[in-house]
C-alpha positions as CSV (number, residue, x, y, z in Angstrom):
1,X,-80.0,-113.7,-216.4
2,X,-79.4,-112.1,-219.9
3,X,-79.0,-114.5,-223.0
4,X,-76.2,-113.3,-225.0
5,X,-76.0,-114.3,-228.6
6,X,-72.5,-114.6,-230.3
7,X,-71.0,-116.1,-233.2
8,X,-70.2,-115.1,-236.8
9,X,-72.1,-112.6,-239.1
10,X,-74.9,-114.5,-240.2
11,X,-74.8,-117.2,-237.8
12,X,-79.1,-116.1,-237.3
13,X,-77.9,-113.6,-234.0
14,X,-81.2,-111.2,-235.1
15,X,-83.3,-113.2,-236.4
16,X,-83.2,-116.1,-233.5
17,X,-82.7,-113.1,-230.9
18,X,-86.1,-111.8,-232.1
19,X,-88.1,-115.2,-231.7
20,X,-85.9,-115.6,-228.3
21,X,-87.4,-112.6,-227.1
22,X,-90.5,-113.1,-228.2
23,X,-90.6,-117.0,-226.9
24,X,-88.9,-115.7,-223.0
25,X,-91.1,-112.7,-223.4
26,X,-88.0,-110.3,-223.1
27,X,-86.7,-107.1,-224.8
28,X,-84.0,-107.9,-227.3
29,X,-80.5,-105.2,-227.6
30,X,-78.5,-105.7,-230.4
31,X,-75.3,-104.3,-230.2
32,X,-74.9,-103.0,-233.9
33,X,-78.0,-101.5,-234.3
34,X,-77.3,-99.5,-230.4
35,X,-73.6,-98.2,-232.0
36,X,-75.8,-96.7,-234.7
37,X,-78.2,-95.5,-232.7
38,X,-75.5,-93.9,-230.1
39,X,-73.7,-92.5,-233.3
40,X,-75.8,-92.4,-236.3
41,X,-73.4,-93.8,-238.5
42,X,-73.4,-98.1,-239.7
43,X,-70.7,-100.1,-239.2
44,X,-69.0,-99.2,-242.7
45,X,-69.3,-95.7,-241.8
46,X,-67.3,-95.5,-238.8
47,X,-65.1,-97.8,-240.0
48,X,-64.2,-95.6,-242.8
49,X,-63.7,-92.5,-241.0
50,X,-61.8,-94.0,-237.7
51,X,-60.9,-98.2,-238.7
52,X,-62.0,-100.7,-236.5
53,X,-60.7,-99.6,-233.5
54,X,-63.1,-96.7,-233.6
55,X,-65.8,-99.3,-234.3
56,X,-64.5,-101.6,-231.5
57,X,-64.9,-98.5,-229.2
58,X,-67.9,-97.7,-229.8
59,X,-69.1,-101.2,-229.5
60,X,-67.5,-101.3,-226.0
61,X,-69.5,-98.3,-225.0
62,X,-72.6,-100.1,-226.2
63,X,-71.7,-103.6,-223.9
64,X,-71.3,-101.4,-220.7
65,X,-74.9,-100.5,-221.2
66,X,-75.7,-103.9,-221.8
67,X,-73.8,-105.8,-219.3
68,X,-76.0,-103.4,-216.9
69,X,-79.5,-105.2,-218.4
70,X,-80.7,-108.3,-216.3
71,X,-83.2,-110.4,-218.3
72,X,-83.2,-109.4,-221.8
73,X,-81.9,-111.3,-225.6
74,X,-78.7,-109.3,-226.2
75,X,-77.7,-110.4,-229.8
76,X,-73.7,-109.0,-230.1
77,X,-71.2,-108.5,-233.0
78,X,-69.1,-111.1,-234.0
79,X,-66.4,-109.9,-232.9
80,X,-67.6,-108.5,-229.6
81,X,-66.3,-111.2,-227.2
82,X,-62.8,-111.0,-229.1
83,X,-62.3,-108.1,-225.8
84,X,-62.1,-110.0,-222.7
85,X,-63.2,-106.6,-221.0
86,X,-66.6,-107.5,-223.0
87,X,-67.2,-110.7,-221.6
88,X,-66.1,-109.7,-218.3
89,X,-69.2,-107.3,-218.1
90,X,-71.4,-109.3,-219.5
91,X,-71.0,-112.9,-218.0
92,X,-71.8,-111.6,-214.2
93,X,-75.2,-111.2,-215.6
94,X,-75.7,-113.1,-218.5
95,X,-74.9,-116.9,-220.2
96,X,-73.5,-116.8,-223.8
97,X,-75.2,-118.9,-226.4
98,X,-73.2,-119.5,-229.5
99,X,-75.0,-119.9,-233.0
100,X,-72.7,-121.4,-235.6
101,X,-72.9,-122.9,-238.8
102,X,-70.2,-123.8,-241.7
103,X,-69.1,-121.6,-244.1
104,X,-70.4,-122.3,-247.4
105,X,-73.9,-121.7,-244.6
106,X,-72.8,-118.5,-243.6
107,X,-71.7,-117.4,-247.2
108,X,-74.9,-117.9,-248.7
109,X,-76.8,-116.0,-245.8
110,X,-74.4,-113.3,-246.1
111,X,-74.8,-113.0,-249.8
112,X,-79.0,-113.1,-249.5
113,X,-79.4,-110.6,-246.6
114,X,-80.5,-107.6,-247.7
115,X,-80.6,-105.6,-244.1
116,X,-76.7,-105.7,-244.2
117,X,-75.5,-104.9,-247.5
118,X,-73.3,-102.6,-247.7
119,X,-73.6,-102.2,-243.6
120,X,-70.4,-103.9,-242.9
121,X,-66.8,-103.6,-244.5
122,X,-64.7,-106.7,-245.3
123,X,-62.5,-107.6,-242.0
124,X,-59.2,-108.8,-244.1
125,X,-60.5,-108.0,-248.2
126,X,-60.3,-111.4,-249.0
127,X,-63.4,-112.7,-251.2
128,X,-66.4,-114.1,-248.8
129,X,-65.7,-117.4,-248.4
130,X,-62.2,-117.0,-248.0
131,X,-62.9,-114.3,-245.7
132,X,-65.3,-116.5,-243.7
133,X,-62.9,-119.1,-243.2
134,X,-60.3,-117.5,-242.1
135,X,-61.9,-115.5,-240.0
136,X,-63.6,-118.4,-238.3
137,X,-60.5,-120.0,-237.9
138,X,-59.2,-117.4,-235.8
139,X,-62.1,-116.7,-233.6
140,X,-63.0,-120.4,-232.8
141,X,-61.0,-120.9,-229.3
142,X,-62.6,-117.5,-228.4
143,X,-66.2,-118.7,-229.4
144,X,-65.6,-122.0,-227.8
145,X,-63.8,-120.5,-224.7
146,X,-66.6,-117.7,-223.8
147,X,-69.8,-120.1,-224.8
148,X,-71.9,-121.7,-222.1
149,X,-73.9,-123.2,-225.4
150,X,-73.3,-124.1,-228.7
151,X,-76.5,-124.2,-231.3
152,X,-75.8,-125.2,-234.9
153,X,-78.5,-122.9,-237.3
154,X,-77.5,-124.9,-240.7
155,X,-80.7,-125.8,-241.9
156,X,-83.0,-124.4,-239.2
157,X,-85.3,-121.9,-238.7
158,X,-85.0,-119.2,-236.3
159,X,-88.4,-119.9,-234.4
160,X,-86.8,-123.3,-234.1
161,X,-83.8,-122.0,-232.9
162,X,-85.2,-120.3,-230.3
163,X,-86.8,-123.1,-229.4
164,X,-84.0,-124.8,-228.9
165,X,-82.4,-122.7,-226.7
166,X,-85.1,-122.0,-224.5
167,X,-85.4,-125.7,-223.6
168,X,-81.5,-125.7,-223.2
169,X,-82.0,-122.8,-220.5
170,X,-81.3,-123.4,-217.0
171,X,-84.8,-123.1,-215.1
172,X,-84.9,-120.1,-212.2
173,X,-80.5,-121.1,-211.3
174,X,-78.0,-118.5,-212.2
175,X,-75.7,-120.1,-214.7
176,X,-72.8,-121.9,-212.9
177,X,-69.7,-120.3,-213.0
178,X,-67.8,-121.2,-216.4
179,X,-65.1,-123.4,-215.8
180,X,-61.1,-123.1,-217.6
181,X,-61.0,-124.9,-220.9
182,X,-64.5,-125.8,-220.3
183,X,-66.5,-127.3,-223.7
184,X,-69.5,-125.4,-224.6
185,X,-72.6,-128.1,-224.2
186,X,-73.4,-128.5,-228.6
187,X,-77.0,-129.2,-229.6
């Protein structure tokens, strides 16, 4: 079973994924840095030249790799389970572990990380917060709807994070088979 880390930019998807790994003594795939490495071009880059439906693409080819993988930290996009054919793929082989955290959080991450400037283009050109907000506000149901768990990062560090999430883990069991309008167990 893969662990599949999703939520918002910032939400700690690398930096938990690389404890994770480390922790389950697993190979990590993030999904960004694989579109860059399949393309040579960042995020922004493709962006510019095609919008983000040429990004999207790209990122699809990326998850059918992935959704092949069986035991591994996959830390996605945020807005890679917005396509149902992504989550498809990867949920025969994986259980989906959402890292949130509120706004003002994520704003402040955003604005200190230094591996991402300038990698990613705004999503609606709205100011950060703003942008944050109403982006989150759109892709809630579709975080809630595709998560099997729900960790909140405000105010924790990745190692214990990972920690977390490893103890939340189902021992030797496939994940059970997620439910309609199922809640996403929140620690």
């Amino acid at each position: 079973m893969n662990i599949i880390l999703i939520g918002y930019r910032g939400s700690g998807k690398t930096s938990v994924g690389r404890e994770l790994a480390k922790l389950l003594n697993r190979p990590l795939f993030d999904s960004d840095r694989m579109v860059f490495a399949k393309t040579g071009r960042t995020v922004r880059e493709i962006v510019e030249a095609g919008g983000w439906p040429a990004f999207r693409e790209a990122e699809k080819s990326v998850i059918g790799e992935l959704a092949a993988l069986d035991q591994a930290v996959i830390s996605l996009g945020g807005g890679a389970v917005l396509d149902a054919d992504n989550v498809a793929a990867l949920e025969k082989r994986g259980m989906f572990v959402w890292l949130t955290a509120d706004a003002r959080t994520l704003a402040t991450r955003l604005e200190n990380e230094q591996d991402e400037s300038g990698q990613r283009p705004s999503l609606t050109g709205a100011g950060a917060l703003n942008e944050i907000e109403r982006v989150l506000a759109e892709r809630l149901p579709v975080y809630e709807a595709v998560a099997d768990l729900a960790v909140d990062t405000a105010g924790k560090s990745p190692a214990g994070i990972a920690a977390e999430i490893a103890a939340a883990l189902p021992e030797g069991r496939e994940h059970r088979a997620r439910e309609k309008g199922r809640k996403p167990h929140v620690r």
